[in-house]
TORKOL-4160 file (C-alpha; in steps of 0.2 Angstrom, whole numbers, padded with zeros to 4 digits, m for minus):
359
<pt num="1" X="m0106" Y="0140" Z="m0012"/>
<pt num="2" X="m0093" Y="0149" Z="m0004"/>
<pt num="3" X="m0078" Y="0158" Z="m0013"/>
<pt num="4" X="m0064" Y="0147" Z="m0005"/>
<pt num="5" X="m0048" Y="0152" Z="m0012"/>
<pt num="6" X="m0030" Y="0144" Z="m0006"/>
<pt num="7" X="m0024" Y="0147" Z="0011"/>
<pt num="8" X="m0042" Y="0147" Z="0017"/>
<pt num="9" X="m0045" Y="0135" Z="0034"/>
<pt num="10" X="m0060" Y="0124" Z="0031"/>
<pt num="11" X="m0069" Y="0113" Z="0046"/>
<pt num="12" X="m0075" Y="0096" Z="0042"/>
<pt num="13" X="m0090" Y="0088" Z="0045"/>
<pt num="14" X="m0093" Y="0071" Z="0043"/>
<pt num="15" X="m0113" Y="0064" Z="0042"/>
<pt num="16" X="m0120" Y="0047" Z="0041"/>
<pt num="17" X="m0135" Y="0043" Z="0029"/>
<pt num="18" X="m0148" Y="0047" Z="0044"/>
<pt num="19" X="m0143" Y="0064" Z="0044"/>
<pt num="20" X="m0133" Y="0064" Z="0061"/>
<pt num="21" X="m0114" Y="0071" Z="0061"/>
<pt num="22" X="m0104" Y="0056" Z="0064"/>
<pt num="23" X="m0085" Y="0067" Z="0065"/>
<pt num="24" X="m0079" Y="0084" Z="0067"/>
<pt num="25" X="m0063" Y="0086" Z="0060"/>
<pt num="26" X="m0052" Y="0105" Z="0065"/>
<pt num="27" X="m0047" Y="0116" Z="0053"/>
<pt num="28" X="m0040" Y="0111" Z="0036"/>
<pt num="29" X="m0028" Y="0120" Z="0027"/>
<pt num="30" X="m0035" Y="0124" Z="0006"/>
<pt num="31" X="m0020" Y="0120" Z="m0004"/>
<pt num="32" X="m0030" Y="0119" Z="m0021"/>
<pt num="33" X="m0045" Y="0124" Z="m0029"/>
<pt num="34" X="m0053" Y="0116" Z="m0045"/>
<pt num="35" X="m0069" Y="0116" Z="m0051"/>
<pt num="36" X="m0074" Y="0098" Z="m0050"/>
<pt num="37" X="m0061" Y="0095" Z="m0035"/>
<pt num="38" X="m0053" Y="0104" Z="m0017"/>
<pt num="39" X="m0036" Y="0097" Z="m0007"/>
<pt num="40" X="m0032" Y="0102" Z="0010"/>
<pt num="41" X="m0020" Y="0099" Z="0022"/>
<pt num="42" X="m0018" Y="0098" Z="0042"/>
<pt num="43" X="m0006" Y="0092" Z="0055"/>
<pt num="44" X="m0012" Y="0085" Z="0073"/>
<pt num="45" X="m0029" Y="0089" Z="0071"/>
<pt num="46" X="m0043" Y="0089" Z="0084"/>
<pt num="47" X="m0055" Y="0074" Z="0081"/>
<pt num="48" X="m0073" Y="0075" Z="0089"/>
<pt num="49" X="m0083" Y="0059" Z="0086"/>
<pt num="50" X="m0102" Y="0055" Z="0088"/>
<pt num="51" X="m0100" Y="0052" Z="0107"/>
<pt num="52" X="m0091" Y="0067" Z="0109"/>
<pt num="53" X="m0073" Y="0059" Z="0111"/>
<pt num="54" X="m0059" Y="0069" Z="0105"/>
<pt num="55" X="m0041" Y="0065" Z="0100"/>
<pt num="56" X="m0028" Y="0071" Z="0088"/>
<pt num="57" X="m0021" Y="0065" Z="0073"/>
<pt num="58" X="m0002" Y="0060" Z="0073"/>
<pt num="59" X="0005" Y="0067" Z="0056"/>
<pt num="60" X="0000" Y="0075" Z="0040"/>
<pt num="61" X="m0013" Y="0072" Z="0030"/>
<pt num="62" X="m0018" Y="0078" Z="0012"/>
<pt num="63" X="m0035" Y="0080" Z="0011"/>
<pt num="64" X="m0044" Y="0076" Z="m0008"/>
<pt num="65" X="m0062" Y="0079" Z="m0010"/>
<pt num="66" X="m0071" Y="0078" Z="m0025"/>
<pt num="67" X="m0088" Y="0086" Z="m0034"/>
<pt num="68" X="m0091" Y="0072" Z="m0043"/>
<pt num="69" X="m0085" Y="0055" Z="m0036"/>
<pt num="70" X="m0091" Y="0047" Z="m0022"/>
<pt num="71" X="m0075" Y="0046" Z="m0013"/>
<pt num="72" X="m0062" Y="0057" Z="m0003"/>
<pt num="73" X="m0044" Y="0053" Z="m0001"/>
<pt num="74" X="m0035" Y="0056" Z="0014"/>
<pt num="75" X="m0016" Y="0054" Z="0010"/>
<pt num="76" X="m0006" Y="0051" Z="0028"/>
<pt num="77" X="0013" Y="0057" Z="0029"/>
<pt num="78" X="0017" Y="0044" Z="0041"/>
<pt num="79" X="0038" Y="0039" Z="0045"/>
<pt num="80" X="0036" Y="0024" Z="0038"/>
<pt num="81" X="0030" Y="0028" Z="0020"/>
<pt num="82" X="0016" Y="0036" Z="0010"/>
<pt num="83" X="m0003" Y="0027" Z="0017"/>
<pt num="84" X="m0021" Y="0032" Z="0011"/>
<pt num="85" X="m0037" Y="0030" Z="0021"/>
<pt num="86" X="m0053" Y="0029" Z="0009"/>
<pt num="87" X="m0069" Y="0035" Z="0013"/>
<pt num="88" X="m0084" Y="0030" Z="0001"/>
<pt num="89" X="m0094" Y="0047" Z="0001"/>
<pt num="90" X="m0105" Y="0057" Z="m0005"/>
<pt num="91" X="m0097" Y="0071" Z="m0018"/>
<pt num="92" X="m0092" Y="0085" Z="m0005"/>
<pt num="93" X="m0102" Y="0103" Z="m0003"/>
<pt num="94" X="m0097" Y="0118" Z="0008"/>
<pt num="95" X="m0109" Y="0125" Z="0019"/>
<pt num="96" X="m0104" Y="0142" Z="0028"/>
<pt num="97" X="m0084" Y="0138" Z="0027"/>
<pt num="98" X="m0087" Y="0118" Z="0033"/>
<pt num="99" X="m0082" Y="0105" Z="0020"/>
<pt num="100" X="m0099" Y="0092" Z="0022"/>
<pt num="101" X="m0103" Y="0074" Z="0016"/>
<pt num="102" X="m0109" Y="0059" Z="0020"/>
<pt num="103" X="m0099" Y="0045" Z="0024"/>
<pt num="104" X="m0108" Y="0025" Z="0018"/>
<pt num="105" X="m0095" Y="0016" Z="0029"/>
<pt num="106" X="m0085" Y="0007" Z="0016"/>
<pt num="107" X="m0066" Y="0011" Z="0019"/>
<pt num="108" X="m0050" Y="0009" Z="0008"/>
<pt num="109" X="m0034" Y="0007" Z="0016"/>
<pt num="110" X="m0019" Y="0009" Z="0002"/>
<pt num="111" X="m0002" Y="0002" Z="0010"/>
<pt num="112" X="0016" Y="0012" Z="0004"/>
<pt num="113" X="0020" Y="m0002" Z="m0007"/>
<pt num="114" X="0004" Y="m0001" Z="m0014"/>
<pt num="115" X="m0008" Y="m0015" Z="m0009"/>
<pt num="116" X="m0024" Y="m0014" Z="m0002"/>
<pt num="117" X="m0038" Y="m0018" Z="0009"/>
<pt num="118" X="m0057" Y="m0015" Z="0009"/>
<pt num="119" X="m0062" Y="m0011" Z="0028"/>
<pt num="120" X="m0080" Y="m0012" Z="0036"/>
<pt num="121" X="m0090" Y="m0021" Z="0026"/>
<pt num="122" X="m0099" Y="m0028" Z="0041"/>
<pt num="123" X="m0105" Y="m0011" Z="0045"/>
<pt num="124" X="m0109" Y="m0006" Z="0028"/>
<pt num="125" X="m0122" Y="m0021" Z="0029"/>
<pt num="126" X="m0129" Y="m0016" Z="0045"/>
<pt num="127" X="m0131" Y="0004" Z="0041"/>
<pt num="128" X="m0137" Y="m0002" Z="0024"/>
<pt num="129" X="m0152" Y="m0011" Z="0035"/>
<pt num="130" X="m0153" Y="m0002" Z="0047"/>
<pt num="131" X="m0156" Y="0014" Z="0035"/>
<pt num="132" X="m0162" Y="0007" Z="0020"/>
<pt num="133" X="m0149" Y="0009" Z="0009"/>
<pt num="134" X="m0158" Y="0011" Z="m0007"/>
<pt num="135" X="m0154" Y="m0004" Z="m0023"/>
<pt num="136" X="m0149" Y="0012" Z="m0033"/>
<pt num="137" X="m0137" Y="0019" Z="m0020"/>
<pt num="138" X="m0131" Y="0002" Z="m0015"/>
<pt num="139" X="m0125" Y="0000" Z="m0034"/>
<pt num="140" X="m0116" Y="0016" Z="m0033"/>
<pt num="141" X="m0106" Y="0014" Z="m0019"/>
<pt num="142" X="m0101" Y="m0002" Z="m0024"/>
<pt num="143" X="m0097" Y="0004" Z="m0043"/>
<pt num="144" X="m0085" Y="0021" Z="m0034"/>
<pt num="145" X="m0076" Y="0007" Z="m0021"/>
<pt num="146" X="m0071" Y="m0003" Z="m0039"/>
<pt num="147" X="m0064" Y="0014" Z="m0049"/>
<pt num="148" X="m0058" Y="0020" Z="m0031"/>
<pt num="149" X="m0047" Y="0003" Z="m0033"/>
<pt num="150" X="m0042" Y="0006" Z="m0049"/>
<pt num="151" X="m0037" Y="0022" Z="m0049"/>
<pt num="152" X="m0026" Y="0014" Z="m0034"/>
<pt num="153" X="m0019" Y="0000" Z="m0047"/>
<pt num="154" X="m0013" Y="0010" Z="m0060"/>
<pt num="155" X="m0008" Y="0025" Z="m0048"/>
<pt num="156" X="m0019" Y="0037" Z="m0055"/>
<pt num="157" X="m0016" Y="0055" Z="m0045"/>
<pt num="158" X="m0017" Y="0056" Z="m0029"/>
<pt num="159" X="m0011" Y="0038" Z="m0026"/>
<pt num="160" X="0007" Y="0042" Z="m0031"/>
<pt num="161" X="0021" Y="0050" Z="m0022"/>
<pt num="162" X="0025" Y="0064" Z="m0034"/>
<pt num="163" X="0008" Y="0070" Z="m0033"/>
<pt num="164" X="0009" Y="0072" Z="m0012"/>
<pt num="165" X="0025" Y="0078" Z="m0013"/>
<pt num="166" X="0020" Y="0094" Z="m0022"/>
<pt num="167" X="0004" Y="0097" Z="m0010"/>
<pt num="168" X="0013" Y="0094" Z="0005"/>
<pt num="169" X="0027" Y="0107" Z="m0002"/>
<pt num="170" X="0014" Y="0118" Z="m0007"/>
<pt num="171" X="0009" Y="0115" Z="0012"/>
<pt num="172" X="0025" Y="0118" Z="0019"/>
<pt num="173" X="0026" Y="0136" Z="0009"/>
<pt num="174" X="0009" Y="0142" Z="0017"/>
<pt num="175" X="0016" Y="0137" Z="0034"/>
<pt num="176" X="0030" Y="0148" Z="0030"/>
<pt num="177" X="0019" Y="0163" Z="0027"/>
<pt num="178" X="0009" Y="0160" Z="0045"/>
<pt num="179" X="0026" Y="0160" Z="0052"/>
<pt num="180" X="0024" Y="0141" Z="0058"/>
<pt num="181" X="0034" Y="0127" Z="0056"/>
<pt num="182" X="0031" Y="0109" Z="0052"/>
<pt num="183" X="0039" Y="0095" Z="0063"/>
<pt num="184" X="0045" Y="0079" Z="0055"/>
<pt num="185" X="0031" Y="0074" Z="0043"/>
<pt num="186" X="0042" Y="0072" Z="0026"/>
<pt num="187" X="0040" Y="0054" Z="0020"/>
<pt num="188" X="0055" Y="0044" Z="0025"/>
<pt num="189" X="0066" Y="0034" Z="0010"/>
<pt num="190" X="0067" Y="0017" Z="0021"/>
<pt num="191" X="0066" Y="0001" Z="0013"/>
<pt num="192" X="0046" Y="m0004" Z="0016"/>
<pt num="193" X="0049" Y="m0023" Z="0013"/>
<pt num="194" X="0058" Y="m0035" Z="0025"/>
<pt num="195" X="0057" Y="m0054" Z="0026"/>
<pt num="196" X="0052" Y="m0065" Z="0043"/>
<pt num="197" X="0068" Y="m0076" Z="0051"/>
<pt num="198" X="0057" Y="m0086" Z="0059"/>
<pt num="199" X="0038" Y="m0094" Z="0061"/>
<pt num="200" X="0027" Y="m0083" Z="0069"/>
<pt num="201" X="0010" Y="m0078" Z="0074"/>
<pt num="202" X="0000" Y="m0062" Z="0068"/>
<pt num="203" X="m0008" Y="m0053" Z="0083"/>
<pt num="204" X="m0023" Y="m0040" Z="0081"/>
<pt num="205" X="m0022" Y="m0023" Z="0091"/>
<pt num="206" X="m0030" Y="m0034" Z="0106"/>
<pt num="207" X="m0017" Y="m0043" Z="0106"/>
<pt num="208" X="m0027" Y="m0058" Z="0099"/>
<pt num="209" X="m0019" Y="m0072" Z="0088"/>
<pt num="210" X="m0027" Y="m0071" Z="0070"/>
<pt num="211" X="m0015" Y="m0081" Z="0059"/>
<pt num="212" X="0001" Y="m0087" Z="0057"/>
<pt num="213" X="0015" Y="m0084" Z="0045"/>
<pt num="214" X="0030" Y="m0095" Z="0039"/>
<pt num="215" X="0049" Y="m0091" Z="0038"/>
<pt num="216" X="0054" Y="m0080" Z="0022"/>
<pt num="217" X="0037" Y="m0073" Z="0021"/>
<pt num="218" X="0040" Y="m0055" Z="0015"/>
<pt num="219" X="0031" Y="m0041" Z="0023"/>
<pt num="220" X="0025" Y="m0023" Z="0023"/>
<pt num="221" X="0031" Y="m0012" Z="0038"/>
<pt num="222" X="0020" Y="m0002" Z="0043"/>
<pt num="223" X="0025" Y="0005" Z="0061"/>
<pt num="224" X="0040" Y="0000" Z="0071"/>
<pt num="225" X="0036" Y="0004" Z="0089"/>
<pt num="226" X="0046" Y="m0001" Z="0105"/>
<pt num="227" X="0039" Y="m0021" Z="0107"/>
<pt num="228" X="0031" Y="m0024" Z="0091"/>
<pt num="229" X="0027" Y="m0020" Z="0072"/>
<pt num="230" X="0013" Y="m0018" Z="0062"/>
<pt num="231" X="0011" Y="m0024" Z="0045"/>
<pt num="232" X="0005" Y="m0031" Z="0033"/>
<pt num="233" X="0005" Y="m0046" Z="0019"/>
<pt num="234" X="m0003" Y="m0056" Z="0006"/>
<pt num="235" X="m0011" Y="m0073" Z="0011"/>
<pt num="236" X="m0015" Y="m0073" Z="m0006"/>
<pt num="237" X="m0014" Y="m0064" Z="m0023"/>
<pt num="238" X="m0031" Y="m0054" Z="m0016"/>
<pt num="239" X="m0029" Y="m0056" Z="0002"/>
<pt num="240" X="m0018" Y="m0044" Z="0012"/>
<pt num="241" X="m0017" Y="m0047" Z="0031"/>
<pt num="242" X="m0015" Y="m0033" Z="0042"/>
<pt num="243" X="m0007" Y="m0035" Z="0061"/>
<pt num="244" X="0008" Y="m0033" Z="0073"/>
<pt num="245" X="0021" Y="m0047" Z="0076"/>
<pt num="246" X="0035" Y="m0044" Z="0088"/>
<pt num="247" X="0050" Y="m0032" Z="0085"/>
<pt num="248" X="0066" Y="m0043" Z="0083"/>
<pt num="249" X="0060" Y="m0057" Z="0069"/>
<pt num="250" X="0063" Y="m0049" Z="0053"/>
<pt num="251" X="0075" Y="m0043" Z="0042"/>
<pt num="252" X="0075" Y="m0028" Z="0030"/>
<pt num="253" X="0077" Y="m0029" Z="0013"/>
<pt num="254" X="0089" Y="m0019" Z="0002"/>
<pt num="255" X="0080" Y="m0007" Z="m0012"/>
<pt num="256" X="0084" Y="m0020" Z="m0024"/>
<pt num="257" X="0079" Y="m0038" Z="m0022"/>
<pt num="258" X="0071" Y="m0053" Z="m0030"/>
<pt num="259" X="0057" Y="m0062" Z="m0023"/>
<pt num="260" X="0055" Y="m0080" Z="m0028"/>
<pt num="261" X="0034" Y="m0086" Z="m0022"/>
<pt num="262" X="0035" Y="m0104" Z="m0027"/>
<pt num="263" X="0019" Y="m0108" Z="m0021"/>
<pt num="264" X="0011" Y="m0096" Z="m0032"/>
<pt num="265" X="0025" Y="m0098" Z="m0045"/>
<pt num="266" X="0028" Y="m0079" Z="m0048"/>
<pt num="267" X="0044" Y="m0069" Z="m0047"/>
<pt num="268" X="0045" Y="m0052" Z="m0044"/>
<pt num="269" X="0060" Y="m0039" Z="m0046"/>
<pt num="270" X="0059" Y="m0025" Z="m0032"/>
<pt num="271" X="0066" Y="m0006" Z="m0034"/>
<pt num="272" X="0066" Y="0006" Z="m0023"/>
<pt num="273" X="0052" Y="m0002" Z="m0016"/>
<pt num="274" X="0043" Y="m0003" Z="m0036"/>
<pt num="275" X="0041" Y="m0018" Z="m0044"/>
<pt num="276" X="0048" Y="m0017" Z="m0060"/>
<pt num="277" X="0045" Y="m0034" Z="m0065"/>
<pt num="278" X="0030" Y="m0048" Z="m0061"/>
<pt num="279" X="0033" Y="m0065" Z="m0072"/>
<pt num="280" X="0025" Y="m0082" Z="m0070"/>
<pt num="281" X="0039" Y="m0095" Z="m0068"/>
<pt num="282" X="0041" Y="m0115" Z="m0067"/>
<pt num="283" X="0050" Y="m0124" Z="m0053"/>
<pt num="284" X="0055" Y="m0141" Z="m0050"/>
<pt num="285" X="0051" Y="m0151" Z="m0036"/>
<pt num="286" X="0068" Y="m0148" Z="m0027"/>
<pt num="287" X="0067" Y="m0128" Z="m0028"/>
<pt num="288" X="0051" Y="m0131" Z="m0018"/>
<pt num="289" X="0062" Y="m0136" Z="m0003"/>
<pt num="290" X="0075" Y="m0122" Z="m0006"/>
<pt num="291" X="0068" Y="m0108" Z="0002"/>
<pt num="292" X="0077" Y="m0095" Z="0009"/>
<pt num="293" X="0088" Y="m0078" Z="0008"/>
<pt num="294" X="0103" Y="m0080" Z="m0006"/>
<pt num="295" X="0116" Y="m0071" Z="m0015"/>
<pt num="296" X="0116" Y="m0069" Z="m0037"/>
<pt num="297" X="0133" Y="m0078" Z="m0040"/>
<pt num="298" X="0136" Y="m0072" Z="m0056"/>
<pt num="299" X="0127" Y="m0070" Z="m0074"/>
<pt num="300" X="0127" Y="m0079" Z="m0091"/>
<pt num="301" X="0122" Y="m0072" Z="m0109"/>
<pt num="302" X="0120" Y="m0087" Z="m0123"/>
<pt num="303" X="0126" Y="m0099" Z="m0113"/>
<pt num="304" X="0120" Y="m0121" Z="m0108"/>
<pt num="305" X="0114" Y="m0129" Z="m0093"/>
<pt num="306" X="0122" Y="m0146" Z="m0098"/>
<pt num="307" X="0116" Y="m0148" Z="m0115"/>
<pt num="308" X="0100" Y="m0137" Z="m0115"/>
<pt num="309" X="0103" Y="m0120" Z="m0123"/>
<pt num="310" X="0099" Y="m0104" Z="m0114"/>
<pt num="311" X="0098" Y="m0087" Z="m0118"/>
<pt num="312" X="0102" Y="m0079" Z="m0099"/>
<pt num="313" X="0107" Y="m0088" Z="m0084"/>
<pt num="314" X="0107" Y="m0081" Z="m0068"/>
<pt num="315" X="0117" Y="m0093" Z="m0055"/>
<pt num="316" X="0112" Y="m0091" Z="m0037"/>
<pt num="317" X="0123" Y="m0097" Z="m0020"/>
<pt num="318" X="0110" Y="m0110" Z="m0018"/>
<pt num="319" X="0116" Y="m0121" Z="m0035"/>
<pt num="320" X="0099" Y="m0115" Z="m0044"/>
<pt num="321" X="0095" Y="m0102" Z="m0054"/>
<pt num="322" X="0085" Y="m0092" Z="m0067"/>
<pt num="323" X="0083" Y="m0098" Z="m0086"/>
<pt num="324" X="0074" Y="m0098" Z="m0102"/>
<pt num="325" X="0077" Y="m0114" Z="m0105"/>
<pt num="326" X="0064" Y="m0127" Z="m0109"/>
<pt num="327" X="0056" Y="m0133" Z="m0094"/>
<pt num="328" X="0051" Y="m0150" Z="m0101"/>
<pt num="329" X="0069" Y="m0154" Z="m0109"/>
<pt num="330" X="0080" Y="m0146" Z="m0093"/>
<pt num="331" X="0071" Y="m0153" Z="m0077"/>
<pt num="332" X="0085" Y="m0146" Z="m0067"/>
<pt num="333" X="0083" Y="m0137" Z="m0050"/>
<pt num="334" X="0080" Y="m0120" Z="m0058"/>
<pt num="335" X="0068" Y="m0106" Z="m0060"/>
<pt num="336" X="0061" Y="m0104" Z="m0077"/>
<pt num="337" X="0055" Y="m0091" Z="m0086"/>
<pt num="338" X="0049" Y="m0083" Z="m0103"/>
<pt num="339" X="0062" Y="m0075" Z="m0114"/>
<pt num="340" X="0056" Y="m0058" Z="m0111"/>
<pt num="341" X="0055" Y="m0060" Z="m0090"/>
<pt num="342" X="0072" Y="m0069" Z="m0091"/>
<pt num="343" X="0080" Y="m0057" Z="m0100"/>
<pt num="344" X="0070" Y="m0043" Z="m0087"/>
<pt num="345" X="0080" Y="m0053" Z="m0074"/>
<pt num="346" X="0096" Y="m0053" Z="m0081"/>
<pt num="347" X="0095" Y="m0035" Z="m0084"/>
<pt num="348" X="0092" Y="m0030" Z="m0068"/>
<pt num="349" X="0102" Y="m0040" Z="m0057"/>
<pt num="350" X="0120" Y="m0041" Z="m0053"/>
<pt num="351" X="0132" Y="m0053" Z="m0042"/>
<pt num="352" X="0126" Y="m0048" Z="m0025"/>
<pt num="353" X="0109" Y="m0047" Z="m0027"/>
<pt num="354" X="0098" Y="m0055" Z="m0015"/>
<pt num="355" X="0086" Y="m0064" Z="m0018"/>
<pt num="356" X="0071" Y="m0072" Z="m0008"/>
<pt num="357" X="0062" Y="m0087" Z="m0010"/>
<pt num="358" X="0046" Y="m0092" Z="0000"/>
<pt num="359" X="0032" Y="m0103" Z="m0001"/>
C-alpha cells in the first residue's frame, strides 16, 4: 500500500461485486491516518457514474473508511444539520493513490436528529441474484448493516457532532495552508423539529402522493427550499418516512419542548434538539381528544390532585397535566408517569414550555 500521510488527495473509486467501477469520485482531501481506519474530506466534488454522467456534490463531506468494517461513512455538512449516507462495503484498499471498494447496495441514511433508514434493499436482492451473492457474504453484510446501526444508536464516533466538528476544523486548517477558502458549510444551530398546522399529504421527489400526515405530527426538516420541504418522520417506533410537503404548514419548535405521543403513549423531553428523556406514560380517554400545541402553567412539588397525592405536578393551559399519581385511583384527564420520569419532567421544564401533543 501506499504511504498516505495527511494533506494527501485521494481519488475514489467505487466497484460493484462483478468487478465494474460503478462511481468515480474527485479528489479527497487525507485528514487522518490510522492503522485500521482513513478520514477524508472534500467540497463540491465531481461525481462520474457508471454511464458516465457527472455532477457535483453540494457541501462538505467527511469521508470515514475503514480496514476492517464493512462499512464507510460519509458525514454531509448540510445547512440544515449534521446527515450521514452509509454505504455497506467492502474494508477499503488503496491502489496507486485511488481509495477502492466494493459497494453491496445496502444504504444507511442517519437524519440530524438521529433516526434512520435502511435504503435499497430491492436492489440488494436483485444484485444479490443477479451476482450470486454467496450465503457467507449475504450473512456479513447483514451482520455490518446491524453494528452499522448501532453504532448510530448509541453515537459511537463518527455518528456525533463533536467528532465532525474536529475533522471538518482539521479540514478548514488544510485549506488555509493551500490558500483556499471554504464557503458556507459549517453546520447550522436551527431548531431541526417542527410540528404540522394542518393535515397534509407526503409527496415523493416526483411529486407523487405516498402518505398522509395528521395535524401536530412532529417532524424532521431536512431542506427548506423555495415551494417545498423535505423531511422526515416516524410512522411508527421503526418506521421513518422520508418526503417533501409544502412550505407554509409547519411550525418550528423551540430547543426546548415536550412531546406528548398518546397513541403510542410515550413522552419525550427535547434539548437542543437531544432527547434527554423517553418515559412510557398513561392517559385517559379525554387526553386522547386533546391534541395540540400548549403552554406549562406552572409546577407543583408534593402536592394533590383532589384527594390523590402526588409527588410533581406539572399543569398545562389545556386543564391536564403530568403526575405520578396512581393511574387507577386518579382517573383525571392527565398524563401519568413513573416517579423517576415525572420527576425528569418537572426538572426540566418551566412555566412556558411548550408542549406538544399528537396522536
Amino acid at each position: 500500500m501506499n504511504d498516505i500521510k495527511v494533506g494527501d488527495k485521494l481519488e475514489i473509486h467505487c466497484y460493484k461485486h462483478n468487478g465494474k467501477i460503478d462511481r468515480i469520485s474527485g479528489e479527497a482531501l487525507v485528514l487522518d491516518v490510522a492503522e485500521d481506519y482513513l478520514v477524508c474530506a472534500n467540497n463540491k466534488v465531481k461525481i462520474t457514474e457508471s454511464d458516465g454522467k457527472t455532477h457535483r456534490t453540494k457541501e462538505t463531506a467527511i469521508l470515514f473508511f475503514y480496514k476492517n468494517e464493512w462499512f464507510n461513512i460519509l458525514a454531509q455538512l448540510k445547512k440544515f444539520g449534521l446527515f450521514y449516507y452509509c454505504n455497506i462495503a467492502t474494508p477499503y484498499i488503496i491502489d496507486d493513490n485511488v481509495i477502492k471498494y466494493i459497494d453491496y447496495d445496502l444504504d444507511l441514511r442517519v437524519f440530524p436528529n438521529g433516526s434512520f433508514k435502511v435504503l435499497d434493499r430491492n436492489e440488494y436482492k436483485y444484485h444479490k441474484k443477479q451476482m450470486h451473492y454467496s450465503n457467507r457474504l449475504d450473512f456479513i453484510l447483514k451482520y455490518e448493516l446491524g453494528s452499522l446501526i448501532e453504532r448510530v444508536r448509541i453515537k459511537k464516533d463518527p455518528f456525533n457532532k463533536k467528532a465532525i466538528e474536529k475533522y471538518y476544523e482539521k479540514y478548514l486548517e488544510l485549506l488555509k495552508k493551500e490558500d483556499k477558502t471554504e464557503e458556507n458549510n459549517t453546520i447550522i444551530e436551527i431548531s431541526r423539529f417542527a410540528y404540522l398546522t394542518c393535515d397534509t399529504p407526503l409527496y415523493n421527489e416526483k411529486a407523487e402522493e405516498i402518505d398522509y400526515i395528521n395535524k401536530y405530527q412532529k417532524i424532521s426538516i431536512v431542506g427548506e427550499y423555495n415551494t417545498y420541504t423535505e423531511i422526515c418522520y416516524y410512522r411508527s417506533e421503526n418506521d421513518v418516512v422520508h418526503g417533501y410537503i409544502p412550505i407554509d404548514i409547519y411550525e418550528k419548535l423551540p430547543s426546548l419542548f415536550v412531546e406528548v405521543d398518546i397513541s403510542d403513549k410515550i413522552v419525550n423531553v427535547y434539548k437542543d434538539n437531544d432527547d434527554y428523556c423517553l418515559a412510557k406514560a398513561e392517559t385517559s380517554d379525554d387526553v386522547q381528544n386533546r391534541e395540540g400545541y400548549f403552554d406549562v402553567e406552572y409546577k407543583e412539588f408534593d402536592t394533590y390532585l383532589d384527594d390523590v397525592h402526588t409527588d410533581f405536578w406539572v399543569q398545562l393551559n389545556n386543564d391536564t397535566g403530568f403526575c405520578n399519581a396512581s393511574y387507577d385511583e386518579s382517573q383525571k384527564d392527565n398524563i401519568y408517569l413513573s416517579y423517576e420520569s415525572a420527576k425528569e419532567v418537572y426538572e426540566r421544564v418551566n412555566p412556558g414550555t411548550k408542549v406538544l401533543i399528537h396522536k
